[in-house]
C-alpha positions in Angstrom: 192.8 54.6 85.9 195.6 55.2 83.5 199.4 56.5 83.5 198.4 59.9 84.3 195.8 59.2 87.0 198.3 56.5 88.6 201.3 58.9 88.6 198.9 62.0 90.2 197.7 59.6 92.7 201.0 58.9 94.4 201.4 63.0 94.6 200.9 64.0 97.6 198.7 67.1 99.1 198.4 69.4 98.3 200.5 69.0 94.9 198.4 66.5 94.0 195.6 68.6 93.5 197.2 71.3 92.0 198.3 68.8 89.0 194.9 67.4 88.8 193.4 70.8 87.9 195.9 71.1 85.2 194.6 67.7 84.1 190.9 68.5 84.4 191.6 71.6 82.4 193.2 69.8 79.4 190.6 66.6 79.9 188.1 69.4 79.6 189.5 70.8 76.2 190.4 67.8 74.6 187.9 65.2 76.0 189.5 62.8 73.0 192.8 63.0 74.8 194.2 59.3 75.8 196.3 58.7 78.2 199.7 57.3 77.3 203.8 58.1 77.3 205.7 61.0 75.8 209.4 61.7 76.4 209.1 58.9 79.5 206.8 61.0 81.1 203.1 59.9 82.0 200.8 62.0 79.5 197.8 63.3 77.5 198.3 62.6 74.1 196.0 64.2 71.2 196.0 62.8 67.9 198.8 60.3 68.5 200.8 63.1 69.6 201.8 64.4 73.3 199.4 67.0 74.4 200.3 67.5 78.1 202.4 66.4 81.0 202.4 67.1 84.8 204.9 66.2 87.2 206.2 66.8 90.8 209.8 67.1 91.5 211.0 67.5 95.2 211.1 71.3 94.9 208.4 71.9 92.5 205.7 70.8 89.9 206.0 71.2 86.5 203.9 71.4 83.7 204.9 70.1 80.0 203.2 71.3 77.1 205.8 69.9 74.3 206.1 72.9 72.6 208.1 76.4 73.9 206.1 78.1 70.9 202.7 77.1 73.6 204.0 78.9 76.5 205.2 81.9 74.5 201.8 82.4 73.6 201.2 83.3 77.7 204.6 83.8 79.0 203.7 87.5 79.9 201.1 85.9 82.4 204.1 84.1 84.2 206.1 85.9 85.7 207.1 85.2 88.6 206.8 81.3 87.6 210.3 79.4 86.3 210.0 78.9 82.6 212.4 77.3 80.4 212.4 76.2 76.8 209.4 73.5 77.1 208.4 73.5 80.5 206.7 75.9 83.5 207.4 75.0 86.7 204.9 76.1 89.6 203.9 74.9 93.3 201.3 74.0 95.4 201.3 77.2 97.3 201.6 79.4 93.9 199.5 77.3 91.5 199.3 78.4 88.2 195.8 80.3 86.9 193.5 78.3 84.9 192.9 80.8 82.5 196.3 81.0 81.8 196.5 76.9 81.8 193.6 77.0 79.2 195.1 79.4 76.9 198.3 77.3 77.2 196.7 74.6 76.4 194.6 75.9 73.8 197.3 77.2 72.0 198.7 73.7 71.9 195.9 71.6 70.8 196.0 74.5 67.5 199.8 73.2 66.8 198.1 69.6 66.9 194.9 70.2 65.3 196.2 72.3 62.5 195.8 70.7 59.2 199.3 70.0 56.9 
């Protein structure tokens, strides 16, 4: 196991599974994605840069894709979610779509992958 896998196993139920499909969606998309730290969160990095976070707060989850440009891309498929800047938040009980998680996530593994 690694920093991701430790930090979403002392989540517990039902949050915990509710950040783990978040996780198997971006492990899915990005199979080269290592495990590491990004902004002192635990996290999926893609070419040496962060990729995705997940984390539980008392309240809420929340998901971090490192870049507000990301969620823009599906922010009309949130309402009803809390959004800010860089990060959606969403529970156990109102778990966020995975389409919507893979087109999020897609969009931010093309900011990564794009070449310079």
């Amino acid at each position: 196991m690694g920093t991701v896998d430790d930090a979403i196993a002392a989540v517990p139920s039902p949050s915990r599974e509710a950040l783990q499909r978040v996780i198997d969606i971006a492990r899915r998309l990005a199979p080269d994605a290592e495990e590491g730290m990004s902004y002192g969160m635990p996290a999926l990095r893609v070419a040496d840069k962060p990729f995705v976070s997940v984390v539980a707060a008392a309240k809420h989850l929340s998901l971090f894709p490192f870049s507000p440009a990301a969620i823009d891309t599906v922010r009309a498929d949130l309402e009803g979610y809390s959004l800010s800047k860089g990060t959606v938040r969403f529970t156990a009980e109102h778990p966020l779509p995975d389409d919507v998680v893979e087109r999020l996530l897609r969009a931010r593994l093309s900011e990564i992958r794009k070449p310079i």
